[in-house]
N, CA, C and O atoms as a GROMACS GRO file, in nm:
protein
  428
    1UNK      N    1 -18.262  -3.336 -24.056
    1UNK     CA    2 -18.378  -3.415 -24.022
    1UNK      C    3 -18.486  -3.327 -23.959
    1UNK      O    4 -18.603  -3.357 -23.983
    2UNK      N    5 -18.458  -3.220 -23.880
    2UNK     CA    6 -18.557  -3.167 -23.846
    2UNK      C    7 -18.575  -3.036 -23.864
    2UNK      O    8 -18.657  -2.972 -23.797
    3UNK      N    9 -18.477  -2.966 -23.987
    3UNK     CA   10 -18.451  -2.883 -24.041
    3UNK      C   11 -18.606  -2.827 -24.089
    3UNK      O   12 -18.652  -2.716 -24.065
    4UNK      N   13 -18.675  -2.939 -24.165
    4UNK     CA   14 -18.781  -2.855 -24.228
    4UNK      C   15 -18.858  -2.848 -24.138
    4UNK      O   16 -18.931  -2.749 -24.149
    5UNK      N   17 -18.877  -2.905 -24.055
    5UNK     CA   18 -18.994  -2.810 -23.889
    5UNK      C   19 -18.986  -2.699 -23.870
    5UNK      O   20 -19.089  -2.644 -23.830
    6UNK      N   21 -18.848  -2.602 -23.892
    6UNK     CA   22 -18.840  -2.473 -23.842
    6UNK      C   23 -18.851  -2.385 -23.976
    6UNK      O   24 -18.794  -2.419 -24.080
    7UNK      N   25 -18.938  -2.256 -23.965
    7UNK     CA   26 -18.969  -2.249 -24.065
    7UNK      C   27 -18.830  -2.109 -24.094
    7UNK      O   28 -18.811  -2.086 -24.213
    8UNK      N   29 -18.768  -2.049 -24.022
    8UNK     CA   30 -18.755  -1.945 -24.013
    8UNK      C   31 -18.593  -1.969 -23.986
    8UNK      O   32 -18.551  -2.048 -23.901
    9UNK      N   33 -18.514  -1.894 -24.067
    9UNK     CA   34 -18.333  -1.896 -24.065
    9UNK      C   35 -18.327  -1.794 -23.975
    9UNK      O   36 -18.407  -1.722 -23.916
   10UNK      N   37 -18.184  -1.812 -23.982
   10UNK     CA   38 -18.104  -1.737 -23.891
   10UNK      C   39 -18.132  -1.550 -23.959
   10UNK      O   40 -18.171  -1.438 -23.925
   11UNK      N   41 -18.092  -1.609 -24.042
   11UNK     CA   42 -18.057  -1.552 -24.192
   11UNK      C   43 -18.188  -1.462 -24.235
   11UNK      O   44 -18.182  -1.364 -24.309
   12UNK      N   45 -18.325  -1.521 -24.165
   12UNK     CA   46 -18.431  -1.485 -24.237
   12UNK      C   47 -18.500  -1.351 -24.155
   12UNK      O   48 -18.576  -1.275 -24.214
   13UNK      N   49 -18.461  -1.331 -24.003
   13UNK     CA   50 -18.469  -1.340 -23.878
   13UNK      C   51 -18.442  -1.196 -23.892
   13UNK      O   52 -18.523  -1.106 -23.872
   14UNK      N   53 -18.302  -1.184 -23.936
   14UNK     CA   54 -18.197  -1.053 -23.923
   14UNK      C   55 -18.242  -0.972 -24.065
   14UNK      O   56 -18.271  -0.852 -24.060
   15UNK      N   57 -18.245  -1.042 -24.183
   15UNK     CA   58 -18.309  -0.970 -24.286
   15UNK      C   59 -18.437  -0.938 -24.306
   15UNK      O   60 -18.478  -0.921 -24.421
   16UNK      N   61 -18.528  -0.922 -24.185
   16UNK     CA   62 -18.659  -0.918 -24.228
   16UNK      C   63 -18.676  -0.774 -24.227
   16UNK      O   64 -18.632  -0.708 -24.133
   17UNK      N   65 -18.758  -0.698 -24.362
   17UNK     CA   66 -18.752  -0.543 -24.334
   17UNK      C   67 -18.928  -0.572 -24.353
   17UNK      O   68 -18.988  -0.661 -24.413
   18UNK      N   69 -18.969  -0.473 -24.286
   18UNK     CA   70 -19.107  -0.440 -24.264
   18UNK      C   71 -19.136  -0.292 -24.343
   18UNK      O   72 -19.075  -0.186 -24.332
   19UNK      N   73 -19.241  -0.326 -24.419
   19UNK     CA   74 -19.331  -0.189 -24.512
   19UNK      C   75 -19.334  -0.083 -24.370
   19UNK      O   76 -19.360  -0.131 -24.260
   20UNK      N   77 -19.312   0.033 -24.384
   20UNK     CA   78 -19.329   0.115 -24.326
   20UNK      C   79 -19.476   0.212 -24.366
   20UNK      O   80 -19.499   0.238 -24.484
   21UNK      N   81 -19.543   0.247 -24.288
   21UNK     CA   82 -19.658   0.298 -24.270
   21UNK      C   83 -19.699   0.455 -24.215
   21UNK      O   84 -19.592   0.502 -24.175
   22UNK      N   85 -19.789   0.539 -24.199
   22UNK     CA   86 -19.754   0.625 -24.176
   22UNK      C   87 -19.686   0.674 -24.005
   22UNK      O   88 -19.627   0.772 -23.959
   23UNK      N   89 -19.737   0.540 -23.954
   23UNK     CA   90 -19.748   0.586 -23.841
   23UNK      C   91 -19.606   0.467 -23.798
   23UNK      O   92 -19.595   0.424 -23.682
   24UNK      N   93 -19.557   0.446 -23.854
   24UNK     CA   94 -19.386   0.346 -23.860
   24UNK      C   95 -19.489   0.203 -23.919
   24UNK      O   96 -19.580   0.215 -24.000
   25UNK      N   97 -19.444   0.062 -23.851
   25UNK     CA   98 -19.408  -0.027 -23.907
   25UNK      C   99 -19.589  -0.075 -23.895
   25UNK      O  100 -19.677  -0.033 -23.821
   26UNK      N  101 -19.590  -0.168 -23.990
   26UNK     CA  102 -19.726  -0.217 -24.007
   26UNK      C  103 -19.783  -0.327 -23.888
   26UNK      O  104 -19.755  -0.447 -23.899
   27UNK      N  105 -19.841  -0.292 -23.809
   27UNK     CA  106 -19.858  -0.395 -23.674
   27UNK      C  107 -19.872  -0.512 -23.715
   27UNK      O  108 -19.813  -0.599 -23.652
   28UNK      N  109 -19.981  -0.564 -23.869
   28UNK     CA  110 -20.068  -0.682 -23.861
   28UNK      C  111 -19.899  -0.733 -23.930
   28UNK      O  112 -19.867  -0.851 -23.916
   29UNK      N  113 -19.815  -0.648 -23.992
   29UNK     CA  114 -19.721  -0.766 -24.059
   29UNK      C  115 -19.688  -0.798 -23.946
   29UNK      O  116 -19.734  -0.905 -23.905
   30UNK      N  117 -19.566  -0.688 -23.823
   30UNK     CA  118 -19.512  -0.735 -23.757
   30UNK      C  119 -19.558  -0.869 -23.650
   30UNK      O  120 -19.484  -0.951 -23.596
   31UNK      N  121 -19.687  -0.858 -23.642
   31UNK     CA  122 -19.718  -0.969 -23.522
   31UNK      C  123 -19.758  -1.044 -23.613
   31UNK      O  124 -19.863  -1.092 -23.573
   32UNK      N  125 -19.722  -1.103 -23.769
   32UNK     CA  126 -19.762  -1.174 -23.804
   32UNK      C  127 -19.602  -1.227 -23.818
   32UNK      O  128 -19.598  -1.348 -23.796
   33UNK      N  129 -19.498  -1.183 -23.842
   33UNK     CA  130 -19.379  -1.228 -23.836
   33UNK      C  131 -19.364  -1.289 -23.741
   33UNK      O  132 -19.313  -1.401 -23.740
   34UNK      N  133 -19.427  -1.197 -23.591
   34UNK     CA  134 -19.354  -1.264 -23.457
   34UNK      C  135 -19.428  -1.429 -23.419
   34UNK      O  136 -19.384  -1.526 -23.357
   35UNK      N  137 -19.590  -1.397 -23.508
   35UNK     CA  138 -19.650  -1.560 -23.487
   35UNK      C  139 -19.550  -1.679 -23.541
   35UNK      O  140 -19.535  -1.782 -23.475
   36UNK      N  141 -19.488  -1.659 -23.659
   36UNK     CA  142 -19.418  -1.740 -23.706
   36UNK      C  143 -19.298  -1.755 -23.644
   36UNK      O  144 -19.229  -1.857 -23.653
   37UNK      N  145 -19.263  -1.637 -23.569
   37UNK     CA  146 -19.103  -1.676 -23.461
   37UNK      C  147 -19.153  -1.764 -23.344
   37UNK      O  148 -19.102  -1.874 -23.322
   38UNK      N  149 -19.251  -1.714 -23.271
   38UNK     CA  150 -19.356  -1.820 -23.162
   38UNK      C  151 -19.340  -1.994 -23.219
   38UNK      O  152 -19.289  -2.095 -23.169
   39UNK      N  153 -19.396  -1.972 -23.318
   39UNK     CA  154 -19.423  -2.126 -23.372
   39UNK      C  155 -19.304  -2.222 -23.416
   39UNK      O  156 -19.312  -2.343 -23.436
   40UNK      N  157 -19.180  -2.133 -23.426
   40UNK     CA  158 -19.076  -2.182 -23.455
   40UNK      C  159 -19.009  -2.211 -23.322
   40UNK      O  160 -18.983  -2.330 -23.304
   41UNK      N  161 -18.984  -2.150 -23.252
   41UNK     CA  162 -18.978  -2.172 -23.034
   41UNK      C  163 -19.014  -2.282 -23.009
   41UNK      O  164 -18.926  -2.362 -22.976
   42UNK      N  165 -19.144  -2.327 -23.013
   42UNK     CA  166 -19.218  -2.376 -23.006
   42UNK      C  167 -19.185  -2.511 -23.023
   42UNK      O  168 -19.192  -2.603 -22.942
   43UNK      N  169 -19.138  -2.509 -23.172
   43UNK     CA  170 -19.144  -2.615 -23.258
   43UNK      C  171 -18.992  -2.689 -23.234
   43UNK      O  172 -18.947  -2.801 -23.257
   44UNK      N  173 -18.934  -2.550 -23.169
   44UNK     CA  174 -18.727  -2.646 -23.123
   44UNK      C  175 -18.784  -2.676 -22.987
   44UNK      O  176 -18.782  -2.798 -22.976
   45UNK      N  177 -18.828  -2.628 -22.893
   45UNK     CA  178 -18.862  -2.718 -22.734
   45UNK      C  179 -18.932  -2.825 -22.790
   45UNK      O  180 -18.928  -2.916 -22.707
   46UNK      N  181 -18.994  -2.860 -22.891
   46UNK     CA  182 -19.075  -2.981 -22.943
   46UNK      C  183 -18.939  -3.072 -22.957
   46UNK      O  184 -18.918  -3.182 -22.905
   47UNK      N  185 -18.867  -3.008 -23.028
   47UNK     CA  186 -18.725  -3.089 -23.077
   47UNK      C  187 -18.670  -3.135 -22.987
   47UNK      O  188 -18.678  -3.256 -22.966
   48UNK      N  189 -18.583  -3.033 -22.889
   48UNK     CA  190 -18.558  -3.063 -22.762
   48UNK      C  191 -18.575  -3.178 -22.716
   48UNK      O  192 -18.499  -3.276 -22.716
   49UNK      N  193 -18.725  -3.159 -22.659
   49UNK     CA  194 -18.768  -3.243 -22.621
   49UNK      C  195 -18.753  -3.450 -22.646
   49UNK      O  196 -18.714  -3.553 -22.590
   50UNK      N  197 -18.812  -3.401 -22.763
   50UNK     CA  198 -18.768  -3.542 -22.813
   50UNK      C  199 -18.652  -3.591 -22.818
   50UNK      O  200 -18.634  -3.712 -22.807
   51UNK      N  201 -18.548  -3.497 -22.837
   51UNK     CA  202 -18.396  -3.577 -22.842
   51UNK      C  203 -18.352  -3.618 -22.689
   51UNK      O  204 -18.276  -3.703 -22.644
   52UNK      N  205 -18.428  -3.530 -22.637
   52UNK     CA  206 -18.362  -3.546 -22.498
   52UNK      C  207 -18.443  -3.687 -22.437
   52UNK      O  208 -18.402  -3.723 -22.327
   53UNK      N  209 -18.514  -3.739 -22.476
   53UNK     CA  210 -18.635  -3.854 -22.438
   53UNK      C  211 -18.511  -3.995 -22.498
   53UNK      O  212 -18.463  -4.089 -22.435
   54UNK      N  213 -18.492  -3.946 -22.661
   54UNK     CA  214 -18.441  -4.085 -22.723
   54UNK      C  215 -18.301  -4.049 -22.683
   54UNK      O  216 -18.222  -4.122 -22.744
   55UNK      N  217 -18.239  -3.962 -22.601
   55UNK     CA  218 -18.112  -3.984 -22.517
   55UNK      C  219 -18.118  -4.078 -22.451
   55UNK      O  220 -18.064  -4.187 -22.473
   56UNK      N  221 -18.223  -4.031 -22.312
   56UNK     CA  222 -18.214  -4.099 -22.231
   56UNK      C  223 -18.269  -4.294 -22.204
   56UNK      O  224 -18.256  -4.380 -22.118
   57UNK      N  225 -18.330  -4.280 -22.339
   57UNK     CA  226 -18.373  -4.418 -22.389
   57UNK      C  227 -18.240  -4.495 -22.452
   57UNK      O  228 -18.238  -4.618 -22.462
   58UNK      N  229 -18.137  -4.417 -22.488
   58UNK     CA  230 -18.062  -4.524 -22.546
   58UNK      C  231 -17.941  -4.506 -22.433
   58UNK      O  232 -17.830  -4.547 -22.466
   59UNK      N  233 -17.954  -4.461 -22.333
   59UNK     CA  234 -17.847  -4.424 -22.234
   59UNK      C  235 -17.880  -4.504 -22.153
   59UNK      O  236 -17.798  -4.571 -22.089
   60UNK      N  237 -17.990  -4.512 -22.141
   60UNK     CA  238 -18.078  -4.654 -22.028
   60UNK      C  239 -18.043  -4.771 -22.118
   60UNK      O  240 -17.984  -4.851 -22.045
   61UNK      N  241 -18.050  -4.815 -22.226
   61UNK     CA  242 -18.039  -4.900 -22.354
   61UNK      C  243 -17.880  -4.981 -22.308
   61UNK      O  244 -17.853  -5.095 -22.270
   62UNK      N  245 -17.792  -4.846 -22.337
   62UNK     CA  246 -17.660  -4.899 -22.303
   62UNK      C  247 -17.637  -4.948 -22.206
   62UNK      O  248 -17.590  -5.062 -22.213
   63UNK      N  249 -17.658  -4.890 -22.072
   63UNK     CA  250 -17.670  -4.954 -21.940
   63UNK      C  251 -17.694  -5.095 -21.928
   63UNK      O  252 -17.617  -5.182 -21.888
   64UNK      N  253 -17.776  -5.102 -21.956
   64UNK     CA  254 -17.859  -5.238 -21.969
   64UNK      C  255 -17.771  -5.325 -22.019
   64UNK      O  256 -17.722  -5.417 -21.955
   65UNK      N  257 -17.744  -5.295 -22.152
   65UNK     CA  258 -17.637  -5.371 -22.220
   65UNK      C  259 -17.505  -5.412 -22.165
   65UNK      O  260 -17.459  -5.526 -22.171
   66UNK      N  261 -17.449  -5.306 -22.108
   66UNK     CA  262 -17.319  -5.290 -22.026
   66UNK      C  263 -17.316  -5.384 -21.923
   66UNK      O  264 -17.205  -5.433 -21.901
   67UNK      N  265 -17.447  -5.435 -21.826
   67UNK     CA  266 -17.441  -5.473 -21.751
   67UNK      C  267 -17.446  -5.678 -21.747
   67UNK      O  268 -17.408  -5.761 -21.664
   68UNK      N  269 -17.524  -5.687 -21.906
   68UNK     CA  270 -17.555  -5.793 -21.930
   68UNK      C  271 -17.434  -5.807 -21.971
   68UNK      O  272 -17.401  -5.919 -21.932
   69UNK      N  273 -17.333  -5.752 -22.037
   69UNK     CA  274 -17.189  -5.787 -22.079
   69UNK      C  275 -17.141  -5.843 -21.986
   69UNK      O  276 -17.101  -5.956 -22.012
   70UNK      N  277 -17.119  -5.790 -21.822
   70UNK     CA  278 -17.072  -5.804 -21.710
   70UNK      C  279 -17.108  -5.921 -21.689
   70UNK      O  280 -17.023  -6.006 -21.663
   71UNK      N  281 -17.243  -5.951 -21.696
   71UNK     CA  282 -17.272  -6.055 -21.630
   71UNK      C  283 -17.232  -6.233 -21.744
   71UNK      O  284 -17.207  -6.352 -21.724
   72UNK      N  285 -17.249  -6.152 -21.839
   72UNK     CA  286 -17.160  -6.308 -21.917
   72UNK      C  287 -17.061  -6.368 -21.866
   72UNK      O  288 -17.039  -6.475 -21.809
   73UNK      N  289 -16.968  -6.216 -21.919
   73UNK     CA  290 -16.805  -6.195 -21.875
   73UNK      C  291 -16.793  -6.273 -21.765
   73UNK      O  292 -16.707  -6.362 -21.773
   74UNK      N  293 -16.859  -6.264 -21.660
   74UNK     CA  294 -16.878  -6.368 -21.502
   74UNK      C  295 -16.888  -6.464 -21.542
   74UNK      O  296 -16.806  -6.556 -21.541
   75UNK      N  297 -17.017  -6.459 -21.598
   75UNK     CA  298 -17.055  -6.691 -21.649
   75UNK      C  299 -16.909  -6.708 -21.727
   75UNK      O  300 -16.840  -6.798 -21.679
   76UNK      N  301 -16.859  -6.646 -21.822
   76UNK     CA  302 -16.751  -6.685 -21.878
   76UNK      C  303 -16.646  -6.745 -21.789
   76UNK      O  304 -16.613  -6.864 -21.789
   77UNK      N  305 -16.591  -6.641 -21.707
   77UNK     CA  306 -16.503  -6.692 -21.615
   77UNK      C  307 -16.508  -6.786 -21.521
   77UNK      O  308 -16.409  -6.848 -21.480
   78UNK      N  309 -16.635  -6.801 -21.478
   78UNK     CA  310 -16.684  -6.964 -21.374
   78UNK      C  311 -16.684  -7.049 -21.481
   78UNK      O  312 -16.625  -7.155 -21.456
   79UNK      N  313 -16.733  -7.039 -21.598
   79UNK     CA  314 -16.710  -7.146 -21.661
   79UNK      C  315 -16.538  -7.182 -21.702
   79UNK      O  316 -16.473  -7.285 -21.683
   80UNK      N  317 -16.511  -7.086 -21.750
   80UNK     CA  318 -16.340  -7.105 -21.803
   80UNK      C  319 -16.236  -7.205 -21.671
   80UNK      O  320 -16.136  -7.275 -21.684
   81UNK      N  321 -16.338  -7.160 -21.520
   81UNK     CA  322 -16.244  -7.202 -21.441
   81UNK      C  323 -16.294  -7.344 -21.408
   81UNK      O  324 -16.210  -7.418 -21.356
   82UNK      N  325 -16.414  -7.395 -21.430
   82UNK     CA  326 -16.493  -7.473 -21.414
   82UNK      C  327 -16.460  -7.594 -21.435
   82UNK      O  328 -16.448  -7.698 -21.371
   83UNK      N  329 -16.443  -7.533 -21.607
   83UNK     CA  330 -16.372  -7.671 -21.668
   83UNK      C  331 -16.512  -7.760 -21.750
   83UNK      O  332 -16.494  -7.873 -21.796
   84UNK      N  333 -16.665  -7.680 -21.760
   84UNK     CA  334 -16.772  -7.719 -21.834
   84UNK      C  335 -16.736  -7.778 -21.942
   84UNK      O  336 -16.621  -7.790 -21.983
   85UNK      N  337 -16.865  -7.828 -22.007
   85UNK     CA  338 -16.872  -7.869 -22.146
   85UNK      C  339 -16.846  -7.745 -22.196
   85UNK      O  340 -16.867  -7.641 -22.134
   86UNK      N  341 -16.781  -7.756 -22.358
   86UNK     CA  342 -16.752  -7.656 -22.442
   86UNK      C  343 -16.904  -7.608 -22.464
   86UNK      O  344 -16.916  -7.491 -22.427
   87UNK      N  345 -16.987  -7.646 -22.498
   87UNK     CA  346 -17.133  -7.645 -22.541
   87UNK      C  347 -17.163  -7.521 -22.480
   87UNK      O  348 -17.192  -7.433 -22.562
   88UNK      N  349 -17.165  -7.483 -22.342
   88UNK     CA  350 -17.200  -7.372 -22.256
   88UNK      C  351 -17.119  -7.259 -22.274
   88UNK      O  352 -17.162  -7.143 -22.271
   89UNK      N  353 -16.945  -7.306 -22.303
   89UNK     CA  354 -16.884  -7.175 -22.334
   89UNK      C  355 -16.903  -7.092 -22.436
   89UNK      O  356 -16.895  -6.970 -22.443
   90UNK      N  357 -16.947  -7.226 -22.561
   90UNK     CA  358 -16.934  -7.131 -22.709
   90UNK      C  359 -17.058  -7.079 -22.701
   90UNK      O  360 -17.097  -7.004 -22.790
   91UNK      N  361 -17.154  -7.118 -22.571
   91UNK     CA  362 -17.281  -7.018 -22.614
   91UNK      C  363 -17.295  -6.892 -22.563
   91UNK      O  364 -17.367  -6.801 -22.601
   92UNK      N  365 -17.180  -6.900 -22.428
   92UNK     CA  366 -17.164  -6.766 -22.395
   92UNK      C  367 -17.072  -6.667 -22.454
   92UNK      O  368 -17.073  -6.544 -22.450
   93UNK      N  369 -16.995  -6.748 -22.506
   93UNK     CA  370 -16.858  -6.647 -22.571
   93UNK      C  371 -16.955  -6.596 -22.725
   93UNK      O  372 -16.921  -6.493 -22.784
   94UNK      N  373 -17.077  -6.684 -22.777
   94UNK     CA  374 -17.154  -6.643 -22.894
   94UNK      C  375 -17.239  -6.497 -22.874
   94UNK      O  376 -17.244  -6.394 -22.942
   95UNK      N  377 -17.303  -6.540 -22.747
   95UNK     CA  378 -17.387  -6.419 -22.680
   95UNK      C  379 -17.305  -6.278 -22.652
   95UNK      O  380 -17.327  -6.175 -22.714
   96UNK      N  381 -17.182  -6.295 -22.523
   96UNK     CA  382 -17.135  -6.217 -22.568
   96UNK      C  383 -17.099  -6.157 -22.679
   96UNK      O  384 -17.130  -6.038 -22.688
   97UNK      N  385 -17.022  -6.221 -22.796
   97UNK     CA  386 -16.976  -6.143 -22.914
   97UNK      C  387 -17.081  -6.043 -22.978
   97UNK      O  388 -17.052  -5.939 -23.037
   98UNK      N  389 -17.256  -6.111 -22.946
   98UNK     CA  390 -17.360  -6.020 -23.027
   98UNK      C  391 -17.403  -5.905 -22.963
   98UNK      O  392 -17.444  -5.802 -23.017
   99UNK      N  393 -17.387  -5.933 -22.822
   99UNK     CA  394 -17.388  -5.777 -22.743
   99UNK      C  395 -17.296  -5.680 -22.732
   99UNK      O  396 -17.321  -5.565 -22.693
  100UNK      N  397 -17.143  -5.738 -22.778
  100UNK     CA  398 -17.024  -5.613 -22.818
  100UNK      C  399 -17.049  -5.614 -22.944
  100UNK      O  400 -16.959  -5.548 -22.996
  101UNK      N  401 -17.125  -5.654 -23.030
  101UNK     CA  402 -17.181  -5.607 -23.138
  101UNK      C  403 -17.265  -5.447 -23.137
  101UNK      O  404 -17.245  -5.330 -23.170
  102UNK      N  405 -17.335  -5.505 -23.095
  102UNK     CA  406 -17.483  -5.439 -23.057
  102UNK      C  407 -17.442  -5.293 -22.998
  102UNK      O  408 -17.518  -5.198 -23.022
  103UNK      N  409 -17.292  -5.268 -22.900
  103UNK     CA  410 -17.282  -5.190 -22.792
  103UNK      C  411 -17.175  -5.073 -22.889
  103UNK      O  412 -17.177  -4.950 -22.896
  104UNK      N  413 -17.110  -5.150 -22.939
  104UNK     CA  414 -16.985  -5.114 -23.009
  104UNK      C  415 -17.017  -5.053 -23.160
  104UNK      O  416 -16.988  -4.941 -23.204
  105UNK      N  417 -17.111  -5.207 -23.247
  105UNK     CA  418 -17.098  -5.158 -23.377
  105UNK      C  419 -17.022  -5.249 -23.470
  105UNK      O  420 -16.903  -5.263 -23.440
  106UNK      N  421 -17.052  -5.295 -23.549
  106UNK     CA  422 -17.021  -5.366 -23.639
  106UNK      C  423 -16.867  -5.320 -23.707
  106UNK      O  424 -16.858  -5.222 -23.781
  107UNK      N  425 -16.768  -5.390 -23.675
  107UNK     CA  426 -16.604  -5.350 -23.714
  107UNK      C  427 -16.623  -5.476 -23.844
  107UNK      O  428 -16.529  -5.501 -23.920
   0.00000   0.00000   0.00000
């Protein structure tokens, strides 16, 4: 997925040979190689970045979720002990089931 952002392999990195000149290696290639290693740096802290954002968005996500489970799980049990109309249970035992959906994953 984010393979084609980086322009430059591992592979491409270690095999790069530079025209030699009289005076050794050609400056404008070499700092034109190293612009493209820059931009590739660059371009994985870009990556980084973002994964580490929609981590913590779906880590907060779960939380959230985890907690609203809890709190059914509770209504469930005051109700179970309660002795309510069915009406209230099957809507919590419904709710729950779509958030261990949601948390878990479709079995």
């Amino acid at each position: 997925m984010y393979q084609e952002r980086i322009l430059l392999t591992v592979k491409d990195i270690l095999e790069k040979e530079f025209k030699i000149d009289t005076r050794g290696y050609r400056p404008q290639e070499v700092d034109k190689f190293l612009d493209v290693i820059i931009r590739d740096y660059e371009e994985m802290i870009s990556i980084i970045k973002e994964l580490d954002s929609d981590k913590k968005s779906l880590l907060e996500d779960n939380m959230r979720l985890k907690q609203e489970i809890r709190m059914l799980r509770t209504k469930l049990d005051v109700v179970k002990d309660s002795g309510t109309s069915d009406a209230s249970s099957s809507d919590v035992l419904r709710r729950l089931s779509n958030l261990e959906k949601i948390i878990y994953g479709d079995d």
